[in-house]
DSSP file (Angstrom, degrees, kcal/mol; ACC not computed):
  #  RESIDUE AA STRUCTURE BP1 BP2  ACC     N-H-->O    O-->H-N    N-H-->O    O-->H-N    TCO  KAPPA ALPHA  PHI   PSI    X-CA   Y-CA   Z-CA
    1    1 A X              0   0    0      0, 0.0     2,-0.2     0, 0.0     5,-0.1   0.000 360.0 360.0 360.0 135.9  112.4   99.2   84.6
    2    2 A X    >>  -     0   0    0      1,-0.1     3,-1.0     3,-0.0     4,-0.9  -0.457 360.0-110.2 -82.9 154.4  109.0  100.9   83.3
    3    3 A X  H >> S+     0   0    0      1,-0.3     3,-3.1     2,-0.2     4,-1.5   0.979 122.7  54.5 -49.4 -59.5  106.4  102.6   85.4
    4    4 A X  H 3> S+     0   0    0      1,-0.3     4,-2.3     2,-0.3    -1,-0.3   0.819 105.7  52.8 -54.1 -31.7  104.1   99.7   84.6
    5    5 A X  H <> S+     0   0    0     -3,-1.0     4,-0.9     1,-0.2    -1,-0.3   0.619 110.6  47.0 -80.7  -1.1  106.8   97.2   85.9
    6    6 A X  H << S+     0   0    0     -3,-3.1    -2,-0.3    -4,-0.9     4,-0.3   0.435 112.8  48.0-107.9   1.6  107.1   99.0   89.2
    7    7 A X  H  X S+     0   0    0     -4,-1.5     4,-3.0    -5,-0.3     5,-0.3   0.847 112.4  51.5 -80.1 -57.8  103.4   99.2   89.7
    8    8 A X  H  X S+     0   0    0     -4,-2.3     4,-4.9    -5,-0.3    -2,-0.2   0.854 117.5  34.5 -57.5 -27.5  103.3   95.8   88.9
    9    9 A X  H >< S+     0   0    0     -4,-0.9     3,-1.2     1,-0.2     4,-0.4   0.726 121.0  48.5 -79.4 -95.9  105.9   94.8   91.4
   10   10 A X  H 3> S+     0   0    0      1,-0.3     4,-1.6    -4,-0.3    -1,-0.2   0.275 113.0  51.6  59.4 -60.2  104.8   97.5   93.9
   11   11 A X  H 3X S+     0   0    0     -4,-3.0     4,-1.5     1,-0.2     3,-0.4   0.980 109.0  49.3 -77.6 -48.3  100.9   96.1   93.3
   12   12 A X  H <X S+     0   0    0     -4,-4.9     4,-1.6    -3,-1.2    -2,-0.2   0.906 118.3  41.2 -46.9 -39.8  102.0   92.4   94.0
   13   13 A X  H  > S+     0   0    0     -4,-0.4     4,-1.1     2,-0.2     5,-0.3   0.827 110.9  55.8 -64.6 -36.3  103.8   93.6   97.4
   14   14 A X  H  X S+     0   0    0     -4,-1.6     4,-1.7    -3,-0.4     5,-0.4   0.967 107.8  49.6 -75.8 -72.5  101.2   95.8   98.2
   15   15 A X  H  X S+     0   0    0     -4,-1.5     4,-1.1     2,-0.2    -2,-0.2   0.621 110.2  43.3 -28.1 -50.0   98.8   92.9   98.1
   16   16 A X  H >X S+     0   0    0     -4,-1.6     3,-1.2     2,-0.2     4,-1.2   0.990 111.3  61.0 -56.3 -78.4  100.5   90.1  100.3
   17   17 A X  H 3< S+     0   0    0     -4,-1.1     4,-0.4     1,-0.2     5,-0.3   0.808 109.2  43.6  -9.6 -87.1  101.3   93.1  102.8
   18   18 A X  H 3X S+     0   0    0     -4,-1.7     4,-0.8    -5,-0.3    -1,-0.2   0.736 109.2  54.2 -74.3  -4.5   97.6   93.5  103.0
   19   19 A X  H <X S+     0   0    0     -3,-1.2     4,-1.6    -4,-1.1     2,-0.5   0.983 105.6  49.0 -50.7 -87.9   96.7   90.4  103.3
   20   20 A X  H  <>S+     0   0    0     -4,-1.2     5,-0.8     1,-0.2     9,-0.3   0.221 112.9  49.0 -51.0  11.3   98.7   89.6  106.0
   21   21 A X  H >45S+     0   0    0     -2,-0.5     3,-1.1    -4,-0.4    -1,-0.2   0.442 109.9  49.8-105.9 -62.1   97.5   92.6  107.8
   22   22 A X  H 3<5S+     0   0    0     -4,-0.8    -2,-0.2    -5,-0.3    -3,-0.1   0.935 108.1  63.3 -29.5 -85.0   94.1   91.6  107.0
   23   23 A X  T 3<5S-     0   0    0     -4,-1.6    -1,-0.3    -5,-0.2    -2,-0.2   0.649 117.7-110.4  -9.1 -46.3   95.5   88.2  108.5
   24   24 A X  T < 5S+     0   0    0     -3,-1.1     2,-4.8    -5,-0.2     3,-0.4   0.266  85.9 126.2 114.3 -42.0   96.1   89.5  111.6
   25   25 A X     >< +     0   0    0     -5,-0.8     4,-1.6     1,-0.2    -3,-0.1  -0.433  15.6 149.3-117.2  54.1  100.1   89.1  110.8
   26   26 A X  H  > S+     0   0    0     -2,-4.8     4,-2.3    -5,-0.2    -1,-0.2   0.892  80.5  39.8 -59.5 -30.0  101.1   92.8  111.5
   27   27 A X  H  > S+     0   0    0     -3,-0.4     4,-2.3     2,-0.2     5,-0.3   0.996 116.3  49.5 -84.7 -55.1  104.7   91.5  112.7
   28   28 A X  H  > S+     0   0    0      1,-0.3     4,-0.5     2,-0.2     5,-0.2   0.820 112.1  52.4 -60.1 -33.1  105.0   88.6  109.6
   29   29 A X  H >X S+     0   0    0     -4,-1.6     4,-2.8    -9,-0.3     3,-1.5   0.997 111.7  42.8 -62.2 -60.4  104.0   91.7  107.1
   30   30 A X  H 3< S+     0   0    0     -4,-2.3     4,-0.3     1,-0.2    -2,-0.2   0.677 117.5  51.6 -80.9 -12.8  106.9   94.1  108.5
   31   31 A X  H 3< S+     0   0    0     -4,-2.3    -1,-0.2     2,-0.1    -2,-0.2   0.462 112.1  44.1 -83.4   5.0  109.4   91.0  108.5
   32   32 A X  H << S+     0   0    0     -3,-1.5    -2,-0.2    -4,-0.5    -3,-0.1   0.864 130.6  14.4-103.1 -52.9  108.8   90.2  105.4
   33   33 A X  S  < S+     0   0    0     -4,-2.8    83,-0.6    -5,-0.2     2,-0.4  -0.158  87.1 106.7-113.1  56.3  108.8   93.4  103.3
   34   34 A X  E    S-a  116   0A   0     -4,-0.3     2,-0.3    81,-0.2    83,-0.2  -0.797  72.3-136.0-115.4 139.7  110.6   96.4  105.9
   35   35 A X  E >   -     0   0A   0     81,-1.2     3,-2.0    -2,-0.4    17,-0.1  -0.517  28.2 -98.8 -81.4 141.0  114.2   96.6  103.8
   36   36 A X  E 3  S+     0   0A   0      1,-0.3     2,-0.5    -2,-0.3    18,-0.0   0.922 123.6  50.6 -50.0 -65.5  116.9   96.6  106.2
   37   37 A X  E 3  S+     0   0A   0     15,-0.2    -1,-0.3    16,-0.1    15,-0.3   0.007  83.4 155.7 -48.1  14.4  117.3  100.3  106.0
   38   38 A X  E <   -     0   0A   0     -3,-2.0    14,-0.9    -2,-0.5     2,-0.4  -0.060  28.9-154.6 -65.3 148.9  113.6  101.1  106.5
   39   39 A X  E     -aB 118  51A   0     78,-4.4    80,-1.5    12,-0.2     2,-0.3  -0.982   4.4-166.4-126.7 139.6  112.3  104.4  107.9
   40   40 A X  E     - B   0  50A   0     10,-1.0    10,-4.0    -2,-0.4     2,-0.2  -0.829   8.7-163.9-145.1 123.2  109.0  104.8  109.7
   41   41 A X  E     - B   0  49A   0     -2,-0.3    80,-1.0    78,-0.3     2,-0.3  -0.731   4.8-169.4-139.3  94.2  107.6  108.3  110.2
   42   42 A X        -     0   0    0      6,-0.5    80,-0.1     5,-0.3     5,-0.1  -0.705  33.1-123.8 -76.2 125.7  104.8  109.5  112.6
   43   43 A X  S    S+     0   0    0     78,-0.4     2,-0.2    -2,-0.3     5,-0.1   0.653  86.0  12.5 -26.2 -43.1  103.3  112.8  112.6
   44   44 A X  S    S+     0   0    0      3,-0.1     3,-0.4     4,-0.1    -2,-0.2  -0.607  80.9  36.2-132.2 173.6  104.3  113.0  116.1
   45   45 A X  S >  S-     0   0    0     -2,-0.2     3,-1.2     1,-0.2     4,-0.0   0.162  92.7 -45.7  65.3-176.3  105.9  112.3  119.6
   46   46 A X  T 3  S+     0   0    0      1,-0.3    -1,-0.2     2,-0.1     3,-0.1   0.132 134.9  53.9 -98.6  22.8  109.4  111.0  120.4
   47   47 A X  T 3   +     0   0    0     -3,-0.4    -5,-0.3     1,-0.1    -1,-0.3   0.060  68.7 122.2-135.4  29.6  109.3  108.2  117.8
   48   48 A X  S <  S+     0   0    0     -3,-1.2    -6,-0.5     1,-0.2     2,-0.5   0.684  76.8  34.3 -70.4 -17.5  108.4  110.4  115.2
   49   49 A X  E     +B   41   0A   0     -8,-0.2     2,-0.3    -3,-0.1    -8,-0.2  -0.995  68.1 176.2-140.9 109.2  111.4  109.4  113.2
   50   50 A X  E     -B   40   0A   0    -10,-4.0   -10,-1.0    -2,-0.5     2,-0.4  -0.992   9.0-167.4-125.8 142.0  112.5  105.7  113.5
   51   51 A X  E     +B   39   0A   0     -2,-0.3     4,-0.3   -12,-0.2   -12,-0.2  -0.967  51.8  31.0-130.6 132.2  115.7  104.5  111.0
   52   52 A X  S  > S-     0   0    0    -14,-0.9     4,-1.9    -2,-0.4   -15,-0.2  -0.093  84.2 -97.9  96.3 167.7  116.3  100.5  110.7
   53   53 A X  H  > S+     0   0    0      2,-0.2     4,-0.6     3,-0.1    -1,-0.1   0.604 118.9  48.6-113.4   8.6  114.6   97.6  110.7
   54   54 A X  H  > S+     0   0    0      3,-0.1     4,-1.3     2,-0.1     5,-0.2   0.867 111.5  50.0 -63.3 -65.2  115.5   96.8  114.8
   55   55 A X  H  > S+     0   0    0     -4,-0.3     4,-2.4     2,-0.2    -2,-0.2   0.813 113.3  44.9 -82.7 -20.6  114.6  100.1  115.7
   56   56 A X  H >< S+     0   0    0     -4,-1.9     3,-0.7   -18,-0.2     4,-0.4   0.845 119.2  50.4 -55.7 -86.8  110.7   99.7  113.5
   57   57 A X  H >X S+     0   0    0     -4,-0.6     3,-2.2     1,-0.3     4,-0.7   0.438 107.4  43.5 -32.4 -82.4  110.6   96.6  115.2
   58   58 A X  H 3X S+     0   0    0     -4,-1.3     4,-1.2     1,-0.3     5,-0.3   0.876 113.8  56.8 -21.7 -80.8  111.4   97.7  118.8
   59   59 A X  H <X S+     0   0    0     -4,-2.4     4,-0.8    -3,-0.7    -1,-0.3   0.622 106.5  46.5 -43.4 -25.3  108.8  100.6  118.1
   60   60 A X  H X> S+     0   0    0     -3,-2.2     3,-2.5    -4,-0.4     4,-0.7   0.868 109.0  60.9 -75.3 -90.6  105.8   98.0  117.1
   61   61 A X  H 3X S+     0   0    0     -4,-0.7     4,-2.7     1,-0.3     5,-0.4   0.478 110.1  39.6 -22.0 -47.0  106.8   96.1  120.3
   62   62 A X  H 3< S+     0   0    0     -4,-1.2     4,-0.4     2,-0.3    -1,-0.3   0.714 109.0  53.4 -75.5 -23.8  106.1   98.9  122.2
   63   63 A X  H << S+     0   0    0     -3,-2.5     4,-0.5    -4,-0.8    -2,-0.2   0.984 113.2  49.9 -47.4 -62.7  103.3  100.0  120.6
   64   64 A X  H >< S+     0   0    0     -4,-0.7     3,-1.4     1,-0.2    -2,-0.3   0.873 105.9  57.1 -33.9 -68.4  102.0   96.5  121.2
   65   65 A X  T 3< S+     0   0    0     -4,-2.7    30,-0.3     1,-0.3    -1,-0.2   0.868 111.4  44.4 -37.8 -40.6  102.9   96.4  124.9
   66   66 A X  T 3  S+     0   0    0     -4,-0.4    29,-3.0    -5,-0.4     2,-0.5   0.805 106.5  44.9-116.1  19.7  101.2   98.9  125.5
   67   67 A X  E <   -G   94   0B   0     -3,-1.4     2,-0.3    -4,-0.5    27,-0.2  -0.966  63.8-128.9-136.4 148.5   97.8   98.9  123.8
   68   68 A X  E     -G   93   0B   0     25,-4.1    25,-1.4    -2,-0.5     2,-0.5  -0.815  21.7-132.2-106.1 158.9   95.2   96.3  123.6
   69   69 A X  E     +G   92   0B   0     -2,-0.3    23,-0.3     1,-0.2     3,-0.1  -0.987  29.8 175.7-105.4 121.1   94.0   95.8  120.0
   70   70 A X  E     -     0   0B   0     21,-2.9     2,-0.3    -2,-0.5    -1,-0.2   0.940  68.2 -27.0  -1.4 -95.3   89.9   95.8  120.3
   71   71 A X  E     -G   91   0B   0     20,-0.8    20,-1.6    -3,-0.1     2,-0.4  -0.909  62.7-164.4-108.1 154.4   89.3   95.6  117.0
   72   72 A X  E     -G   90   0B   0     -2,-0.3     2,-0.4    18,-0.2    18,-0.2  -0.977   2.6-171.1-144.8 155.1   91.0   96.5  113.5
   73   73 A X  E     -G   89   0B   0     16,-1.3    16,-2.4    -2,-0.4     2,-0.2  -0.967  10.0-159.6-151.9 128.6   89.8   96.8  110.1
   74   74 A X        -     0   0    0     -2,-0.4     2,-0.5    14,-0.2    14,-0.2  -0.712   6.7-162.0-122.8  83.5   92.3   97.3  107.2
   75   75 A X        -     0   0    0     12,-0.3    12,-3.5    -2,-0.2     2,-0.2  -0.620  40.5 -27.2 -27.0  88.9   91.1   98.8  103.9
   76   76 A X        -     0   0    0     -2,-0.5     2,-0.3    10,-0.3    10,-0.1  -0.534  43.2-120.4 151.7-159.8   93.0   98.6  100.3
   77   77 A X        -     0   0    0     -2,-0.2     2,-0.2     8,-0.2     9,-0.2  -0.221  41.7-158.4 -97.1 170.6   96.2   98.4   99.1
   78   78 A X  B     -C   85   0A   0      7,-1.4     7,-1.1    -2,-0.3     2,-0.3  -0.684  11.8-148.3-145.0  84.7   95.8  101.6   97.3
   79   79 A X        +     0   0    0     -2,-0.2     2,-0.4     5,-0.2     5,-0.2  -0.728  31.2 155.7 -97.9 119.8   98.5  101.8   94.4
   80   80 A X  S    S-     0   0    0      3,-0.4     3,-0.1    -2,-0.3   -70,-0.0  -0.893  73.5 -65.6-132.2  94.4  100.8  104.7   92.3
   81   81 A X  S    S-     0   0    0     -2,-0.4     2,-1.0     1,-0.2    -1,-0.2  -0.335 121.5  -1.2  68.3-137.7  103.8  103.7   90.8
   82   82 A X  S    S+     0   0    0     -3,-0.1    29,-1.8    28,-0.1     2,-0.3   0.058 120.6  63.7 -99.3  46.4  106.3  102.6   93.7
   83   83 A X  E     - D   0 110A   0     -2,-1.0    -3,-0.4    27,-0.2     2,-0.2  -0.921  55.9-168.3-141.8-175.7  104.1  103.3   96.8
   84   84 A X  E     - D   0 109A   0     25,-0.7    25,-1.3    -2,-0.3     2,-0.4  -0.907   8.9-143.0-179.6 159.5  100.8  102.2   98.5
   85   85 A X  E     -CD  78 108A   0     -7,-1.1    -7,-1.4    23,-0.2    23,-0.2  -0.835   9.9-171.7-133.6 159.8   98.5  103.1  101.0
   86   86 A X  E     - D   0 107A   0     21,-1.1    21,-2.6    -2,-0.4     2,-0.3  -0.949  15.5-137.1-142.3 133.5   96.4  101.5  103.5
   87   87 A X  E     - D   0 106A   0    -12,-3.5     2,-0.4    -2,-0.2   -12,-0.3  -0.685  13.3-170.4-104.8 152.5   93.7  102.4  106.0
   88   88 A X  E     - D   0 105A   0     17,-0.9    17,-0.9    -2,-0.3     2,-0.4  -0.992   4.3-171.0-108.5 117.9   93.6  101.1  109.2
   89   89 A X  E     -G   73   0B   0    -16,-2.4   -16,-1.3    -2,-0.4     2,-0.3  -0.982  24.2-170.7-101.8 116.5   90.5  101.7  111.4
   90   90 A X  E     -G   72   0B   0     -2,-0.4    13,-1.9    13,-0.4     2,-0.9  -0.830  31.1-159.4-107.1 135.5   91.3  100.6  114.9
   91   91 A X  E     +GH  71 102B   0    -20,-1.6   -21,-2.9    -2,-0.3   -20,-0.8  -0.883  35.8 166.3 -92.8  95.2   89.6   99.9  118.7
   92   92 A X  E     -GH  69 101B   0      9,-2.4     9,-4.8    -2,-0.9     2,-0.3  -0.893  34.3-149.5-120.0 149.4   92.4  100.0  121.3
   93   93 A X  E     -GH  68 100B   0    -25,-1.4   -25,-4.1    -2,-0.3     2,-0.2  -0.960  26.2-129.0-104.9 127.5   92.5  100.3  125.0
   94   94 A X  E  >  -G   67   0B   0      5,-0.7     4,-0.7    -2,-0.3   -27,-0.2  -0.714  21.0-149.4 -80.2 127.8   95.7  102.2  126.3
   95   95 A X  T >4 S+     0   0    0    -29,-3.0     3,-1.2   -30,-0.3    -1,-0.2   0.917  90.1  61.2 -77.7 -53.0   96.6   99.3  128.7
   96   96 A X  T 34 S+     0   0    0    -30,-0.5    -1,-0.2     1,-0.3   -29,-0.1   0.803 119.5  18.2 -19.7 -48.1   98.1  102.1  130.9
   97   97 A X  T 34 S-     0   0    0      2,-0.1    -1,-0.3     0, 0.0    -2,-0.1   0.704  94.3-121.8-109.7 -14.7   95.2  104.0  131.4
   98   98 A X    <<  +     0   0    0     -3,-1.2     2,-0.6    -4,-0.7    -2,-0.1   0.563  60.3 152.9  84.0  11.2   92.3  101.7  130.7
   99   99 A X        -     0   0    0     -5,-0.2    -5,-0.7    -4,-0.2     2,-0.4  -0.596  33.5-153.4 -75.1 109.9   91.0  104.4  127.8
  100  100 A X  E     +H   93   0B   0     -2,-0.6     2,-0.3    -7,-0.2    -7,-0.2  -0.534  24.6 160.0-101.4 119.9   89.3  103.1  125.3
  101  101 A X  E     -H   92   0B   0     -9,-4.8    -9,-2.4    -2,-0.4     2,-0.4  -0.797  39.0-118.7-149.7 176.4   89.4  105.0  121.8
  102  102 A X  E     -H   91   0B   0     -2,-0.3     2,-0.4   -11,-0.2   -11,-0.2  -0.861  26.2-160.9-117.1 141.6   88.8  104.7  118.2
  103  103 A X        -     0   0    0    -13,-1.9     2,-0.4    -2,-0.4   -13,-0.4  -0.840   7.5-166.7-123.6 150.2   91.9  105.3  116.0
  104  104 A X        +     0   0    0     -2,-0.4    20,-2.0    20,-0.3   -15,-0.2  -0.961  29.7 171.6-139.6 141.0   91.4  106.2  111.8
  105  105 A X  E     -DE  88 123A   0    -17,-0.9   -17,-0.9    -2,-0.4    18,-0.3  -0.568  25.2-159.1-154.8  90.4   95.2  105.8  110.4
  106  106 A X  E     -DE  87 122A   0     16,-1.2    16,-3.3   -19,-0.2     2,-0.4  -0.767   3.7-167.7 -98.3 140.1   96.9  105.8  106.9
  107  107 A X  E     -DE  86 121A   0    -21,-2.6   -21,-1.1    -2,-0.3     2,-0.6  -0.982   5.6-156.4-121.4 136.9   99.8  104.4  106.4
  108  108 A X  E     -D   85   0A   0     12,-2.3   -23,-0.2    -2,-0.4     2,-0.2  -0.841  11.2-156.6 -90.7  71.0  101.8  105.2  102.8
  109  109 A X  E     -D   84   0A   0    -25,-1.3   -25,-0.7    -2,-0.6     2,-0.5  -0.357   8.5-160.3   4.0  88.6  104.2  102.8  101.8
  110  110 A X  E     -DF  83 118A   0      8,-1.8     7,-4.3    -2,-0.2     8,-3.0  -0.882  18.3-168.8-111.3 135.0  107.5  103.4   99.2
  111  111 A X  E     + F   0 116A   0    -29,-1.8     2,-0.3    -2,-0.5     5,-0.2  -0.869  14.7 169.6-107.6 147.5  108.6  100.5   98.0
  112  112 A X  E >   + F   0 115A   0      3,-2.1     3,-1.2     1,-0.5    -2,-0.0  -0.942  69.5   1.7-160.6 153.4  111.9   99.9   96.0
  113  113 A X  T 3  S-     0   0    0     -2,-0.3     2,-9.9     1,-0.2    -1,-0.5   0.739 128.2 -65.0  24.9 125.6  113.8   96.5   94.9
  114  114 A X  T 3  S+     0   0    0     -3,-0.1    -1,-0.2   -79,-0.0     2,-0.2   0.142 114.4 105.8 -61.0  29.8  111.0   94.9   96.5
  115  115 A X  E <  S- F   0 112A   0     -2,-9.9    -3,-2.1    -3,-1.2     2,-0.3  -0.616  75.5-110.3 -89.7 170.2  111.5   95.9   99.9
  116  116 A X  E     +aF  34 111A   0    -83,-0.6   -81,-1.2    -5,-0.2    -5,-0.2  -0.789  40.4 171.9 -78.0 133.2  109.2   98.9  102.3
  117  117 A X  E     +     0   0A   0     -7,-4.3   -78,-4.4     1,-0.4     2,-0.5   0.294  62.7  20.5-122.0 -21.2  111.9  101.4  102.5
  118  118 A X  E     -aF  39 110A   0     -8,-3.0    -8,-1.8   -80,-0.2    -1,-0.4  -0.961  57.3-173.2-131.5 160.4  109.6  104.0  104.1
  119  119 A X        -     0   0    0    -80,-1.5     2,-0.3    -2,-0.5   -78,-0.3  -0.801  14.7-174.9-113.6 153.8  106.1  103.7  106.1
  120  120 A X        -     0   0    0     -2,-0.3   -12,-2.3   -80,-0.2     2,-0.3  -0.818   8.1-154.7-148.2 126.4  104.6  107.1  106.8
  121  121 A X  E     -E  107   0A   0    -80,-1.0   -78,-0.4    -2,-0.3     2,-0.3  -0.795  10.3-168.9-100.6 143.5  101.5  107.3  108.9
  122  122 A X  E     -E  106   0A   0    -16,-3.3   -16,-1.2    -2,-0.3     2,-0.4  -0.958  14.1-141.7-128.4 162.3   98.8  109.9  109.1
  123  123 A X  E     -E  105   0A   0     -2,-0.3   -18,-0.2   -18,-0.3     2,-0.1  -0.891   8.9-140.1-137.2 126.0   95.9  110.1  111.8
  124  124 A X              0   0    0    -20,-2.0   -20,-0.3    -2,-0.4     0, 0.0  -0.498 360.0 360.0 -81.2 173.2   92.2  111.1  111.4
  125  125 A X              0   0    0     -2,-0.1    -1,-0.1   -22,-0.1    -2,-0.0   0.694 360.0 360.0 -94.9 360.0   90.5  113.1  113.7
């Protein structure tokens, strides 16, 4: 396959993806294109490293459980070759604590045979 046929397939994925994120349809996005084997990697904490597409799943449930979403605003796809990026600017309340804070987040995307096989997040300050 040529670079220009994995962008294209890469730009079509990346596009539905953010759509349905746009949408609203964080869980429909990560069942549709997460690859069985997908791996999800946070900067941080004791989930820094999640392998499989139960244990991402599990790890959005809990995210979910435990924050309320205020607002969110998602920004691109942003495409090179077999990845993409996307911003997320978020308002959540930690239900736990009732603290209410503003999140800036990109998350980087490698895609291959037209699944996510990795996610990688980074955090503004």
């Amino acid at each position: 396959m040529t670079i220009e046929a994995i962008a294209q397939t890469t730009q079509d994925i990346a596009n539905d993806f953010t759509a349905l994120l746009k949408a609203g349809q964080f869980d429909e996005a990560g069942e549709t294109y997460w690859a069985d084997t997908v791996v999800s990697l946070e900067p941080m904490g004791e989930g820094a490293v999640t392998r499989g597409i139960a244990a991402v799943r599990s790890k959005g449930e809990q995210w979910a459980h435990a924050h309320e979403i205020n607002s969110v605003e998602v920004g691109g796809p942003y495409v090179h070759s077999d990845q993409f990026a996307v911003r997320f600017t978020m308002d959540i309340t930690q239900k736990a604590s009732g603290q209410r804070m503003q999140m800036d987040e990109i998350g980087v995307y490698t895609v291959k045979n037209g699944k996510i096989v990795e996610e990688r997040f980074f955090y503004g300050s």
